[in-house]
GUPABA-761995 format. One record per residue: residue number from 1; residue in three letters; x, y, z of N, C-alpha, C in turn. Coordinates in steps of 0.1 Angstrom, whole numbers, plus 2048, in hexadecimal, padded with zeros to 3 digits. Example, Ala and Ser with C-alpha at 12.3 -4.5 7.8 and 13.67 -1.06 7.14 Angstrom:
BEGIN
LUMBA,1,ALA,884,7C7,84E,87B,7D3,84E,884,7DF,84E
LUMBA,2,SER,880,7EA,847,889,7F5,847,881,800,84F
//
This chain:
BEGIN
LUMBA,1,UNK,C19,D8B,158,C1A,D92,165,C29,D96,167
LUMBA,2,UNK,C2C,DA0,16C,C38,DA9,171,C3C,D9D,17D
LUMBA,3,UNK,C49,DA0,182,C4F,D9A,18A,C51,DA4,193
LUMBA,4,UNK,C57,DA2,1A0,C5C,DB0,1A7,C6A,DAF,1A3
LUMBA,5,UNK,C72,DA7,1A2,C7E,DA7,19F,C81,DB1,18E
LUMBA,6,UNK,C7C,DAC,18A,C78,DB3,178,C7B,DC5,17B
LUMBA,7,UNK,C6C,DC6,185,C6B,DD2,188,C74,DDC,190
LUMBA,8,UNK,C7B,DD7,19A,C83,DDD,1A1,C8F,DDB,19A
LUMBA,9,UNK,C96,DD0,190,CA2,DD4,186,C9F,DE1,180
LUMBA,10,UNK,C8F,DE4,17C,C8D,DF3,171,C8E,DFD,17D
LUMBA,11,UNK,C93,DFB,185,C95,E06,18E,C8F,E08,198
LUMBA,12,UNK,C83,E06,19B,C72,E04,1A3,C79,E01,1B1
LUMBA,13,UNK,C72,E08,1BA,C75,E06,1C8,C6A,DF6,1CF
LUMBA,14,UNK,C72,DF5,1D7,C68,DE4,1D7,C5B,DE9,1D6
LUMBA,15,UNK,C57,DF2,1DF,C46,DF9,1E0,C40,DFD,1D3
LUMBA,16,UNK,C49,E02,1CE,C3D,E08,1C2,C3E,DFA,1B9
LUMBA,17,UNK,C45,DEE,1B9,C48,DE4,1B1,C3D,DDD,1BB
LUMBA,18,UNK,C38,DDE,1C4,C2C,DD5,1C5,C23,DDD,1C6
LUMBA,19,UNK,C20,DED,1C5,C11,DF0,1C2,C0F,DEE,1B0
LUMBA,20,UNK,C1F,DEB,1A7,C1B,DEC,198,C13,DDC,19A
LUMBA,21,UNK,C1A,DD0,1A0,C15,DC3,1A3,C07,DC3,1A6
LUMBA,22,UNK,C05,DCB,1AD,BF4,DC8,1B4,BEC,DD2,1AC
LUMBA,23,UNK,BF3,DDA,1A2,BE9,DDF,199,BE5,DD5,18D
LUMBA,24,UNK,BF0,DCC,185,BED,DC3,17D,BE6,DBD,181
LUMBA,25,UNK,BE8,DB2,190,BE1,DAB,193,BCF,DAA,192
LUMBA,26,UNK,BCE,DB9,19C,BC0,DBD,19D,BB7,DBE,18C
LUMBA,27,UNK,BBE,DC3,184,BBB,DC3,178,BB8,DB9,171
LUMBA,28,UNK,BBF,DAD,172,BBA,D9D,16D,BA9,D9E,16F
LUMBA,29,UNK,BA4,DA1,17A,B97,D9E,17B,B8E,DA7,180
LUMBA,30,UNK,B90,DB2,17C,B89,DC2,17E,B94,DCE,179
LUMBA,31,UNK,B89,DD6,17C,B8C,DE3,175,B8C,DEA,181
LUMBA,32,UNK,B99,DF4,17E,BA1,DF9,187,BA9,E08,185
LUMBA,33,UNK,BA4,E14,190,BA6,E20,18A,BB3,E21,195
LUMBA,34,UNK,BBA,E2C,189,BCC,E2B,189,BD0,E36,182
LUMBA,35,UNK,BD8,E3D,18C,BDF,E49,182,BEE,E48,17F
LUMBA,36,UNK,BEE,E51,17A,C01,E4C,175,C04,E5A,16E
LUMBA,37,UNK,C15,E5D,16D,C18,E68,163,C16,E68,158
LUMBA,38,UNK,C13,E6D,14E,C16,E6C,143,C25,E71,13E
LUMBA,39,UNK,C29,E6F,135,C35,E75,128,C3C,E86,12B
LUMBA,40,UNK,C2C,E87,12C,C2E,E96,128,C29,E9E,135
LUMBA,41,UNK,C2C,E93,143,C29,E9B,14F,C1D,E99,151
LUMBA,42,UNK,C15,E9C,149,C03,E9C,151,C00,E90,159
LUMBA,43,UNK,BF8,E93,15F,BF1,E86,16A,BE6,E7D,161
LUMBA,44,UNK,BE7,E73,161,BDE,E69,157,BD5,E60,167
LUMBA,45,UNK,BC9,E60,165,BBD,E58,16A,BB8,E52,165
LUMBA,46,UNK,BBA,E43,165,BB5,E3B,15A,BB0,E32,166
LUMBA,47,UNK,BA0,E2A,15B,B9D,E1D,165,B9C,E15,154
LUMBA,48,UNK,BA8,E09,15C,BAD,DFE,154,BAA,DED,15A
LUMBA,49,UNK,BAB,DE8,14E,BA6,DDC,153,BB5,DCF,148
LUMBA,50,UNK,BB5,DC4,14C,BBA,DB9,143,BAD,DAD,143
LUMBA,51,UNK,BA3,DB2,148,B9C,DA4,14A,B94,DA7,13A
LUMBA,52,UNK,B95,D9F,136,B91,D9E,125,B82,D9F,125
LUMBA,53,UNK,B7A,D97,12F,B6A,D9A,12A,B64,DA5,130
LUMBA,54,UNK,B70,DB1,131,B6A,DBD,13A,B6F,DC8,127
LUMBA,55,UNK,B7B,DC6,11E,B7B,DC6,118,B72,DC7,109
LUMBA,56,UNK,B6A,DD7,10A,B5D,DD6,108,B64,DE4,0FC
LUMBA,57,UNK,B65,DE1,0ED,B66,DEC,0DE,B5E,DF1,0E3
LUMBA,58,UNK,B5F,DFC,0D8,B55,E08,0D8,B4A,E09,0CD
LUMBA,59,UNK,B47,DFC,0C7,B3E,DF6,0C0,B36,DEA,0C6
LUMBA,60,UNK,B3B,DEF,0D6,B32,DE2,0DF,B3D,DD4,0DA
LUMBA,61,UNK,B42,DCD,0D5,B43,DC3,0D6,B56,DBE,0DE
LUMBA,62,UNK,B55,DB4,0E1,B5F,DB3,0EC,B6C,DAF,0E3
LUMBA,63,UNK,B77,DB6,0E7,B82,DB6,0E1,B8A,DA7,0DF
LUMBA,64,UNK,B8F,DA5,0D3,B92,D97,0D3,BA1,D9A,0CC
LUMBA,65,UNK,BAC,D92,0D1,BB8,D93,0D0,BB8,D8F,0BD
LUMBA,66,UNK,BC6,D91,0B6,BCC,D92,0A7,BD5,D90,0A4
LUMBA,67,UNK,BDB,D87,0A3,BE5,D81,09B,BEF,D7A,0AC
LUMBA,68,UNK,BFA,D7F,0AE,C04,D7A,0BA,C02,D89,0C4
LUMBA,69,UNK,C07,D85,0D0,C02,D8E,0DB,C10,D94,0DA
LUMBA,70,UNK,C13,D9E,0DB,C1E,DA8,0DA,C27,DA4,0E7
LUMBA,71,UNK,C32,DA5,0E6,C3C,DA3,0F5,C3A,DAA,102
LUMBA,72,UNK,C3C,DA8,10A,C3B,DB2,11C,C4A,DB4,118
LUMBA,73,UNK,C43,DC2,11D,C50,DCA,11F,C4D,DCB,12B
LUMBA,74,UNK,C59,DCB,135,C59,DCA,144,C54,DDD,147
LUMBA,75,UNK,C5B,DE2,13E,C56,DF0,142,C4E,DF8,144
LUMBA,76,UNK,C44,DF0,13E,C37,DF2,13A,C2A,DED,140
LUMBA,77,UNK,C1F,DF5,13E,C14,DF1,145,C0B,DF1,13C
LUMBA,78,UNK,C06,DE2,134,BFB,DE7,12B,BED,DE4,134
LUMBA,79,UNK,BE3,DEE,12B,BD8,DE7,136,BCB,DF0,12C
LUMBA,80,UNK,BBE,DE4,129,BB5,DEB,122,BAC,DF8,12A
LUMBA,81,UNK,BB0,E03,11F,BA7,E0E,126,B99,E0D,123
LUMBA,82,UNK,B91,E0E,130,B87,E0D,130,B7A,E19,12D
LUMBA,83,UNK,B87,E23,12D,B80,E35,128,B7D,E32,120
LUMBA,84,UNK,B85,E2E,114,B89,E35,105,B8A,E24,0FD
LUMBA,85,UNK,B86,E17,107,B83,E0D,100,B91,E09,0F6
LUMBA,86,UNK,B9D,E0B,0F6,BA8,E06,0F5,BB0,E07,0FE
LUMBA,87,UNK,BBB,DF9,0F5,BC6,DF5,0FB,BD2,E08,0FF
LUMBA,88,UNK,BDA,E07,10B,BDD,E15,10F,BEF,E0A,114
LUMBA,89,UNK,BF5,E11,11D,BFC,E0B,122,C09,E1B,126
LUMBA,90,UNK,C0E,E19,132,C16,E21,139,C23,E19,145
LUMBA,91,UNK,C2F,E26,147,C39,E1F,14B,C33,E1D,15B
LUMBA,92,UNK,C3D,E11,15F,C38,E0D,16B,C3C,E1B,175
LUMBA,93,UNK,C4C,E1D,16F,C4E,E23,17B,C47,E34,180
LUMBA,94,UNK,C3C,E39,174,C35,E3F,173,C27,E3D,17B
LUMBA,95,UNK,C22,E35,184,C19,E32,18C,C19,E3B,192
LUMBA,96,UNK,C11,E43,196,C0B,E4B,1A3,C05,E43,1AB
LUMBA,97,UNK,BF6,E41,1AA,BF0,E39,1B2,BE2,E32,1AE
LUMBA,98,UNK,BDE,E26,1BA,BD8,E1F,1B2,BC9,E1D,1BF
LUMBA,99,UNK,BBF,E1D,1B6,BB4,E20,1C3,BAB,E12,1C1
LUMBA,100,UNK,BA6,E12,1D1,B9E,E05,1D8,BAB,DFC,1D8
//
């Protein structure tokens, strides 16, 4: 989990450093729709989740971690897409908004 302090050294205004917080959070244990910039400007609508037994391949069976878990990058927001049934991940300070 992100810190607020983490977040607002990457530049994050305290606000948007606790709506990135209460998007991770919500995501531990549901799935949760969220838009953000993309790279290349476009608007991205994704509903994402971290809770593992929501974590559902596209061969039906439920995704199970491989070898060592890759580092947090503070900058970053990973989070399984639940469109397209993989791992996705975007910058924090790219958040639009986050609904319910």
């Amino acid at each position: 989990m992100k810190t607020k302090d983490q977040l607002v050294s990457l530049g994050l205004t305290e606000m948007k450093a606790d709506e990135v917080m209460m998007l991770e959070s919500k995501m531990l244990d549901q799935a949760v729709k969220f838009s953000f910039t993309k790279k290349d400007g476009s608007v991205r609508e994704a509903v994402g989740t971290l809770d593992r037994s929501k974590m559902v391949q596209e061969d039906g069976s439920l995704w199970e971690p491989k070898g060592e878990a890759e580092p947090d990058v503070p900058s970053l927001l990973k989070f399984w897409d639940l469109t397209c049934s993989a791992w996705r991940c975007f910058s924090v300070g790219s958040l639009i908004a986050v609904e319910g």
